[in-house]
C-alpha positions, -999 to +999 in steps of 0.1 A: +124+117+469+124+131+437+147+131+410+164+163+418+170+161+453+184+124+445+210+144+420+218+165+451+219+134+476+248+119+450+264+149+444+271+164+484+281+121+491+308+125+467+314+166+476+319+154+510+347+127+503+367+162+493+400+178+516+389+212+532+410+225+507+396+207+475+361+222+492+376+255+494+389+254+459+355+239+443+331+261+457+351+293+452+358+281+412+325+273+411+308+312+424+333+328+398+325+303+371+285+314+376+292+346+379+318+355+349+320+324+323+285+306+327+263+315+290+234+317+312+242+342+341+271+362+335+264+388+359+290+422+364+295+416+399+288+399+430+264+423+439+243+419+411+243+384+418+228+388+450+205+417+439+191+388+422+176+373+453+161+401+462+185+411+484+174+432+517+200+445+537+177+452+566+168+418+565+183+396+585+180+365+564+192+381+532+220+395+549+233+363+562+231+347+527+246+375+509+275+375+534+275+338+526+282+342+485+311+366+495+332+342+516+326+318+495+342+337+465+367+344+491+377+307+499+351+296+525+343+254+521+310+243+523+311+225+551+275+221+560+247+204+540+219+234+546+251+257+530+256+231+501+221+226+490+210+265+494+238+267+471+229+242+446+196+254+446+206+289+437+230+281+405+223+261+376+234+225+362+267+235+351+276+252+383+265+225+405+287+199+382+319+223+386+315+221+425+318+182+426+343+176+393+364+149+386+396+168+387+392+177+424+389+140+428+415+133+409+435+160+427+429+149+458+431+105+451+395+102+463+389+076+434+410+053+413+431+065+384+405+040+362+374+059+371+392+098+367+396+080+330+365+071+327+349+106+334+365+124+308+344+132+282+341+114+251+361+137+222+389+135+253+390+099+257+391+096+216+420+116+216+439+100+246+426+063+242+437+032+221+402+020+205+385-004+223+380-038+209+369-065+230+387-056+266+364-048+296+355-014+303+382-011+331+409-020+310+397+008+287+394+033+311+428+030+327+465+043+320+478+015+301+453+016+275+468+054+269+478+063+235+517+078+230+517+111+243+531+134+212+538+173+214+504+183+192+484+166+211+496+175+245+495+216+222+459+203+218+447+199+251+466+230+263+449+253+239+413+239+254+419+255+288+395+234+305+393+214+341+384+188+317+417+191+295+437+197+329+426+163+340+439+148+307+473+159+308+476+153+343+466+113+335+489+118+303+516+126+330+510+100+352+509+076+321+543+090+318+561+088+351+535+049+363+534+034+328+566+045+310+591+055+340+600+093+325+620+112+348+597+142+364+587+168+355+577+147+323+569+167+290+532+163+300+536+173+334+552+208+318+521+216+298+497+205+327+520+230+354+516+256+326+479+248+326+479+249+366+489+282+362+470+297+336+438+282+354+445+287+388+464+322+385+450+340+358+410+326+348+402+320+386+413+336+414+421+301+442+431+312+476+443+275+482+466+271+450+498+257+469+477+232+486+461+222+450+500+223+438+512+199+465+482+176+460+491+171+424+526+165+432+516+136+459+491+120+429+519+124+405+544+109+429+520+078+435+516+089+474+490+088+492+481+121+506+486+116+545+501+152+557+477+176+568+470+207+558+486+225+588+520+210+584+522+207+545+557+221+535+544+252+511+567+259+475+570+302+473+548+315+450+573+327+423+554+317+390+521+326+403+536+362+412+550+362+374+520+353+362+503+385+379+533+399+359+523+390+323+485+404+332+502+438+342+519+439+310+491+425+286+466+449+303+484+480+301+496+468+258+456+469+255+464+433+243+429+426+220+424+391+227+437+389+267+431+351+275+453+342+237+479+363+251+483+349+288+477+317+275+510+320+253+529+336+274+527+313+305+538+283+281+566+300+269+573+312+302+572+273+310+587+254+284+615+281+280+628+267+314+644+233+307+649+225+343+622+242+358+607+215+385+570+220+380+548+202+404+582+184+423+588+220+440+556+218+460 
């Protein structure tokens, strides 16, 4: 077994642990982040992407897989591992990382709150982290070792617009609400719900963005996820519509630098609302 398939081995284990709607979410981030934000890629459209493969639509074959990349943009999970590693073996590094990251299992409580700490990335835990002296590693990596949570840092991590940042403020929230019993939504939970939105309603188009939402309200609430999909009480979709609202309006203003704009407006739109309930609603 070579080194690369082992990567793959470890990476579908842990893929696998995911909700159907965690996969869903993943793998559709994941297509758009290939084909619109990865450095290495960037292709204009899906097609091109599967021109790529030398795409024949009298073939059979090529046909199936091209029909593949499309629902998976659309919201198809992977659910089978021939899907998975013809996938993996068609993007690069960075793609295949996005499909199995940390926040979806942090989303969806398929590891403890010490190891979601412990995959941030190093500037993060520097910024969120009391030094470590002489404690074991899981006493570093863990909510209580959290530094106090102030406005420019939480303006900091919002400004990133990253999963990785997401993650942060979500463990900065549930610091907040475990650790130093704030009343919800906390200050960091705000920032992360404005975050949720930018993310999930403006950079990527996510078919299952109310499941995400209720997911992070269970982690947030310290509940264990139990209800199924099928029966999940759903939140409207109010903010994500206004959202749509604020891209209308940049879009026809000709705004010069789009994402700046959005980015502002959704946290205003946010913190303007002192008793908005942010992830509780869902």
């Amino acid at each position: 077994m070579t080194k690369s398939t082992e990567y793959q081995d470890r990476l579908l284990k842990k893929y696998f642990r995911l909700s159907m709607p965690m996969r869903s979410i993943a793998g559709q981030i994941a297509i758009q982040y290939h084909l619109h934000y990865s450095c290495i890629t960037n292709f204009k459209s899906m097609a091109g992407f599967i021109r790529s493969f030398g795409y024949d639509p009298f073939d059979n074959l090529t046909k199936k897989y091209g029909n593949f990349w499309y629902k998976l943009r659309a919201g198809r999970a992977l659910t089978q591992t021939n899907t998975c590693l013809y996938f993996l073996n068609s993007v690069g590094m960075l793609t295949a990382k996005l499909l199995n990251h940390s926040l979806w299992h942090l989303i969806d409580q398929t590891v403890d709150i010490n190891k979601s700490v412990s995959r941030l990335p190093r500037p993060l835990k520097q910024q969120l982290l009391l030094p470590r002296n002489k404690e074991e590693l899981i006493e570093y990596h863990s909510l209580q070792n959290f530094k106090r949570s102030y406005p420019s840092g939480r303006e900091c991590l919002y400004n990133l617009q990253s999963h990785d940042s997401f993650s942060a403020l979500l463990l900065t929230a549930l610091m907040q609400i475990t650790e130093l019993k704030h009343c919800r939504p906390s200050s960091a939970e705000k920032i992360a719900y404005a975050q949720f939105l930018y993310l999930f309603g403006y950079k990527y188009r996510t078919l299952k963005k109310q499941e995400m939402g209720h997911r992070i309200n269970q982690l947030l609430s310290s509940n264990r996820i139990i209800a199924e999909e099928s029966v999940v009480s759903i939140s409207s979709l109010k903010d994500f519509e206004q959202v749509e609202e604020f891209l209308k309006v940049g879009i026809e203003n000709e705004e010069l630098d789009l994402d700046i704009y959005m980015s502002e407006k959704i946290k205003k739109f946010i913190t303007g609302q002192p008793q908005h309930l942010c992830f509780t609603k869902y």
